[in-house]
C-alpha positions as a LaTeX table, in Angstrom:
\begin{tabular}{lrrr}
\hline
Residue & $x$ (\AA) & $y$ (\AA) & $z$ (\AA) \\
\hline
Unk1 & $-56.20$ & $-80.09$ & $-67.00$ \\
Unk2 & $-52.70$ & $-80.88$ & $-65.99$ \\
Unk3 & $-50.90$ & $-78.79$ & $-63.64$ \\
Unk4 & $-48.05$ & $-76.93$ & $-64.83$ \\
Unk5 & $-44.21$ & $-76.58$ & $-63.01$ \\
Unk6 & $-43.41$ & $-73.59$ & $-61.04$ \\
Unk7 & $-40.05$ & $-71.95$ & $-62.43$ \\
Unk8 & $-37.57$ & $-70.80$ & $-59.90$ \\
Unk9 & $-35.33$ & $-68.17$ & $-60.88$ \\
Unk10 & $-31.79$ & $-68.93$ & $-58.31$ \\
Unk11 & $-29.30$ & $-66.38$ & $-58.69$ \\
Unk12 & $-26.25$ & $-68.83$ & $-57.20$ \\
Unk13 & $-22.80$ & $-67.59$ & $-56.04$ \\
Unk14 & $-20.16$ & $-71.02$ & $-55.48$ \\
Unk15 & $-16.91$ & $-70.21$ & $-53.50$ \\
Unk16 & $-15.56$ & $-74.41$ & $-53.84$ \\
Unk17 & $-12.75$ & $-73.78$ & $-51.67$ \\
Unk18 & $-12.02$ & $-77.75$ & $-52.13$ \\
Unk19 & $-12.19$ & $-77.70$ & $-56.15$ \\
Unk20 & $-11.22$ & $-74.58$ & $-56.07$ \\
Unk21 & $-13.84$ & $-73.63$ & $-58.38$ \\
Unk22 & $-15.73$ & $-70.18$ & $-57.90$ \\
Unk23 & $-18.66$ & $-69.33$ & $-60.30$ \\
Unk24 & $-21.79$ & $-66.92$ & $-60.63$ \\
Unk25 & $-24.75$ & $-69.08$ & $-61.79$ \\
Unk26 & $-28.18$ & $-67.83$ & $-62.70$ \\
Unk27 & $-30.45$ & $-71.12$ & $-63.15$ \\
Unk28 & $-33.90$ & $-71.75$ & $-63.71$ \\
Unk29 & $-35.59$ & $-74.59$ & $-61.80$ \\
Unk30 & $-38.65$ & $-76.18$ & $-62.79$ \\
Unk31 & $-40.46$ & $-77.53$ & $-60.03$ \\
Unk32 & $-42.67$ & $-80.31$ & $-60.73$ \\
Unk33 & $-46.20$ & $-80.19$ & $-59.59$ \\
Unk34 & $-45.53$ & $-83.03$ & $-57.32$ \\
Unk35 & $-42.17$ & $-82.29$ & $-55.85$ \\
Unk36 & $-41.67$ & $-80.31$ & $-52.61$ \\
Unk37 & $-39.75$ & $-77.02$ & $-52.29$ \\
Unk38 & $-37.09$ & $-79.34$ & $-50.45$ \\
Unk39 & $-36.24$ & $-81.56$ & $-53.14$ \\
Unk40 & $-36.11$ & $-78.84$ & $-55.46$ \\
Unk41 & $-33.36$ & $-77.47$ & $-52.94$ \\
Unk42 & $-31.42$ & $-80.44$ & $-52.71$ \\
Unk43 & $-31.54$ & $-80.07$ & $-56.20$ \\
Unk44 & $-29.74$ & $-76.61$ & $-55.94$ \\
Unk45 & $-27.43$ & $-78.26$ & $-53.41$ \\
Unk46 & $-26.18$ & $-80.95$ & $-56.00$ \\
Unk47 & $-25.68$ & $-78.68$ & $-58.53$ \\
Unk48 & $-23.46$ & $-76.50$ & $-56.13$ \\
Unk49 & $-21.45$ & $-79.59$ & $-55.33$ \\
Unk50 & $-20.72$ & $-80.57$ & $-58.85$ \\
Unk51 & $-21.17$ & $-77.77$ & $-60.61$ \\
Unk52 & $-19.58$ & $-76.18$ & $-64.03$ \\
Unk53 & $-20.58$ & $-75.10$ & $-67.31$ \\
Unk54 & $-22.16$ & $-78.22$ & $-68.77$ \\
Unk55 & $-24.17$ & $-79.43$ & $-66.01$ \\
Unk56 & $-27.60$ & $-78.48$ & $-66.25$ \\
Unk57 & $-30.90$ & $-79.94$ & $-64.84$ \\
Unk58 & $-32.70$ & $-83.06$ & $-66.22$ \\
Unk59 & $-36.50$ & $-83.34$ & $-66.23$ \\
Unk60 & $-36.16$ & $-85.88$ & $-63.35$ \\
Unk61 & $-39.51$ & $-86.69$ & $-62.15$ \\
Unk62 & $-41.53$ & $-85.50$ & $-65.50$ \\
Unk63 & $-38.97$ & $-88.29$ & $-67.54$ \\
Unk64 & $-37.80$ & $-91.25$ & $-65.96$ \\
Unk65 & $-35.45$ & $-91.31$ & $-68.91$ \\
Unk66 & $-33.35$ & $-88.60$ & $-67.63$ \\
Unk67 & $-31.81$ & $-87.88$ & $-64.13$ \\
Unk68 & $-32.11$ & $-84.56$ & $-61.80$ \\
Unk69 & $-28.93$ & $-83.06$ & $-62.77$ \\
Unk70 & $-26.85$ & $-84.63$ & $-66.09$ \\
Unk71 & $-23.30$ & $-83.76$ & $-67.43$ \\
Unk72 & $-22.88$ & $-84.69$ & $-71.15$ \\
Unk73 & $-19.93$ & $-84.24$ & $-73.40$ \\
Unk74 & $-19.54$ & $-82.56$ & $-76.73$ \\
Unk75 & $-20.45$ & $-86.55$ & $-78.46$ \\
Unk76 & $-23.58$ & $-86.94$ & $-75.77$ \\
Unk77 & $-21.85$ & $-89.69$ & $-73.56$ \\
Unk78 & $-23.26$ & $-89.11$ & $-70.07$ \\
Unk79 & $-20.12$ & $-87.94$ & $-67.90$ \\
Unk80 & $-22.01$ & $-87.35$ & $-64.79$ \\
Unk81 & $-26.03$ & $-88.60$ & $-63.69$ \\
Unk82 & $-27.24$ & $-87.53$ & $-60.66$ \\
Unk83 & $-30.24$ & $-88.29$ & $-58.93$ \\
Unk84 & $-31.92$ & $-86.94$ & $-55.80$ \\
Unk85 & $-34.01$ & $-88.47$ & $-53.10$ \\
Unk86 & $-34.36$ & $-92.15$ & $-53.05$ \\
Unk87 & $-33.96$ & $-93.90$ & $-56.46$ \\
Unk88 & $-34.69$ & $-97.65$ & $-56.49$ \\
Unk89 & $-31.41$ & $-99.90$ & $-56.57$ \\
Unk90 & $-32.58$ & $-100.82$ & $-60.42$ \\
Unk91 & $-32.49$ & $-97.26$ & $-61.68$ \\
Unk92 & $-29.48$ & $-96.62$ & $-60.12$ \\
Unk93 & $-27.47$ & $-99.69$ & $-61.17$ \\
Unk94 & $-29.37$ & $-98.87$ & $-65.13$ \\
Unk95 & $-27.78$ & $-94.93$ & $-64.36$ \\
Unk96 & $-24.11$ & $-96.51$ & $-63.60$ \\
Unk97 & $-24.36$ & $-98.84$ & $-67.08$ \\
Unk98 & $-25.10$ & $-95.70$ & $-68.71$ \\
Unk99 & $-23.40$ & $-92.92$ & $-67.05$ \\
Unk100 & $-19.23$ & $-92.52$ & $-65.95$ \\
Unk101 & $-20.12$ & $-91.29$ & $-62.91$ \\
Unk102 & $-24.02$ & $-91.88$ & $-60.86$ \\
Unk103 & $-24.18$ & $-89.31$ & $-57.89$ \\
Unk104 & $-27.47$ & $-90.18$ & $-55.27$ \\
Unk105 & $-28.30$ & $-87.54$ & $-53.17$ \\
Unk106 & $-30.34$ & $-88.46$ & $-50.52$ \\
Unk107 & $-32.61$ & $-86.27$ & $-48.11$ \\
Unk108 & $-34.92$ & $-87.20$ & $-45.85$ \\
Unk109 & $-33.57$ & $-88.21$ & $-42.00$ \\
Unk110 & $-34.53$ & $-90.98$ & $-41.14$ \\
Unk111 & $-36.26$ & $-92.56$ & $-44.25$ \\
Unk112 & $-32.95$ & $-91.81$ & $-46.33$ \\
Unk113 & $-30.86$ & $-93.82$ & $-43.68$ \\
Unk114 & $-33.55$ & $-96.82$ & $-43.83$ \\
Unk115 & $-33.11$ & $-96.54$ & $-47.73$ \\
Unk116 & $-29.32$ & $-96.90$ & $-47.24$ \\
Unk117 & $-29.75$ & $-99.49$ & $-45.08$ \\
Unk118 & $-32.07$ & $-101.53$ & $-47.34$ \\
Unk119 & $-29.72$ & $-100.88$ & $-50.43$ \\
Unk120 & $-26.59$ & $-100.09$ & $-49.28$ \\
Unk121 & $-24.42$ & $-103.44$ & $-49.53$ \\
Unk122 & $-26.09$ & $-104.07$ & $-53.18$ \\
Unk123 & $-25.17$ & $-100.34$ & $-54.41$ \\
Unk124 & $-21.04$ & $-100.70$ & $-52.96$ \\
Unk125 & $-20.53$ & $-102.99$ & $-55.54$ \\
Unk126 & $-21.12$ & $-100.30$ & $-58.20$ \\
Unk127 & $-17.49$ & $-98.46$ & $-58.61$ \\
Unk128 & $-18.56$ & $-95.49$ & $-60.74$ \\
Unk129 & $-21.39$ & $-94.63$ & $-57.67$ \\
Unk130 & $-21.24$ & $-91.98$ & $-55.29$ \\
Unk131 & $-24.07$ & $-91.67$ & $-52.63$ \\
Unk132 & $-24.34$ & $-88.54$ & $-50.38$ \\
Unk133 & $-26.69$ & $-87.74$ & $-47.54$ \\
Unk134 & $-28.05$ & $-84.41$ & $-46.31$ \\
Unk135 & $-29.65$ & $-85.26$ & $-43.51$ \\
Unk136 & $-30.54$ & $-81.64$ & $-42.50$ \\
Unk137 & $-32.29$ & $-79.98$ & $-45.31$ \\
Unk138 & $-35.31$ & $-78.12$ & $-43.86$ \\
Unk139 & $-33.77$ & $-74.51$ & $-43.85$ \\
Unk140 & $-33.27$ & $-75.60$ & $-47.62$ \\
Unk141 & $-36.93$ & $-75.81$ & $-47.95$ \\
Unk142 & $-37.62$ & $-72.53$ & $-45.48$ \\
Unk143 & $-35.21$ & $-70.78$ & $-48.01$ \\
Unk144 & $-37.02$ & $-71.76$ & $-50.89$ \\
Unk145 & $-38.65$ & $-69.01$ & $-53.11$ \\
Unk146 & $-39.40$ & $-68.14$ & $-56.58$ \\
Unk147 & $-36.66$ & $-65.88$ & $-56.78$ \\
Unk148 & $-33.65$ & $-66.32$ & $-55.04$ \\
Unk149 & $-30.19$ & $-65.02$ & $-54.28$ \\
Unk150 & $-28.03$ & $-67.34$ & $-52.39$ \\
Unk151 & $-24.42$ & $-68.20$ & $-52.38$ \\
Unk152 & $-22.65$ & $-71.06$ & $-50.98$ \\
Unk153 & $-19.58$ & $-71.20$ & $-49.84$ \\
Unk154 & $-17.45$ & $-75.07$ & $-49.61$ \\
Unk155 & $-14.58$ & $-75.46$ & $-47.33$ \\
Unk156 & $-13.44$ & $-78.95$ & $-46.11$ \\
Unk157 & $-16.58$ & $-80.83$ & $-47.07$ \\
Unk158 & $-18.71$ & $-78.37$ & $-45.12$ \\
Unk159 & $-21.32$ & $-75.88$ & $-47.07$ \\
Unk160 & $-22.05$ & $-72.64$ & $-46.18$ \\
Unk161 & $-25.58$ & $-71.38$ & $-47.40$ \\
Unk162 & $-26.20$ & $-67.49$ & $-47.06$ \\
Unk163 & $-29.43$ & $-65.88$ & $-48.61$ \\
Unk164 & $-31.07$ & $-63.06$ & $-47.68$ \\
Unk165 & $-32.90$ & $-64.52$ & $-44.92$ \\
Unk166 & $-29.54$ & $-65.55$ & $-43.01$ \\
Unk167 & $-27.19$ & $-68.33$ & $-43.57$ \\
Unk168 & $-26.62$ & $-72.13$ & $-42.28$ \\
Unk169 & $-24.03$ & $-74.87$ & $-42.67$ \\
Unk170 & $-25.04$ & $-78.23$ & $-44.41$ \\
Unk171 & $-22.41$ & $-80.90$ & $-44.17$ \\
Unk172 & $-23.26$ & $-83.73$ & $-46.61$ \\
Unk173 & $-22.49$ & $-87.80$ & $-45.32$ \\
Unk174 & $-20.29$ & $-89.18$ & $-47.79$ \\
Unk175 & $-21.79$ & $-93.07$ & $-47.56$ \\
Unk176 & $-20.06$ & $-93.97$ & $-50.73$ \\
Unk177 & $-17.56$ & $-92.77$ & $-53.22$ \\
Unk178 & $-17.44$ & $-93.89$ & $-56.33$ \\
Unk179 & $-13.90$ & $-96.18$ & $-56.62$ \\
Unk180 & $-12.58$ & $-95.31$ & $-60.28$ \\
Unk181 & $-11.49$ & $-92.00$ & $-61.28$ \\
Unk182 & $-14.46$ & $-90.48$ & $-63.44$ \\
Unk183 & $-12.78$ & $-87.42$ & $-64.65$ \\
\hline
\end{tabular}
């Protein structure tokens, strides 16, 4: 019998400071029998970075077919793709032909920088790409819980992450930004 996702209910409060865009979100996460309570976090954390009313969350690792997190507009062209942890550089340059704008967020120390430095000079050549690292993400995955109520506050590039259990700052690595205007 296959295992079935585990849905996390996130009640998320956004204060972008830097977009100045400030939003109550209540979301619903499926978590993927083989994914970690960390990605699914990062997950969060992408959707906080981008977010607004048409993003929503893509079946990821059940569908290769569709990212983490997608933006569509009202004709179904893919405005925004995004895709967390470490994508090959074939899936990514397949997002950008398909996509105006392919955000990778990367996790994972050490292996993310070895990823970047494997793929790096192949992936600046793609101008609608943006690739991000959060290279401290375990009090994401301490956090983690079925249901959650978290807000996150983004001033200067920096993110502020308060939930009941206490708060942190996360302050993603810009490696690359994409180099045409996507909106």
């Amino acid at each position: 019998m296959a295992l079935k996702s585990t849905i996390y209910k996130i009640d998320l409060n956004i204060a972008d400071m830097d977009r100045q865009y400030y939003a109550q979100h209540s979301l619903t996460v499926a978590k993927h029998p083989s994914e970690t309570d960390e990605r699914v976090m990062v997950r969060v954390i992408g959707f906080t970075l981008y977010a607004n009313e048409t993003l929503t969350f893509g079946k990821g690792l059940s569908d290769e077919e569709e990212p983490d997190l997608w933006q569509k507009d009202l004709t179904g062209a893919i405005q925004l793709w995004m895709d967390v942890g470490l994508p090959a550089e074939k899936e990514v340059r397949k997002a950008a032909g398909r996509a105006r704008q392919v955000i990778v967020m990367l996790y994972g120390g050490r292996i993310a920088d070895m990823w970047w430095d494997q793929n790096g000079k192949a992936l600046l050549k793609i101008n609608n790409l943006t690739v991000i690292n959060l290279q401290e993400t375990q009090k994401l995955a301490e956090m983690a819980s079925r249901g959650l109520n978290m807000s996150c506050t983004i001033q200067d590039g920096e993110i502020l992450v308060s939930h009941d259990g206490g708060s942190f700052a996360i302050t993603p690595i810009l490696l690359k930004e994409a180099s045409v205007n996507s909106y």
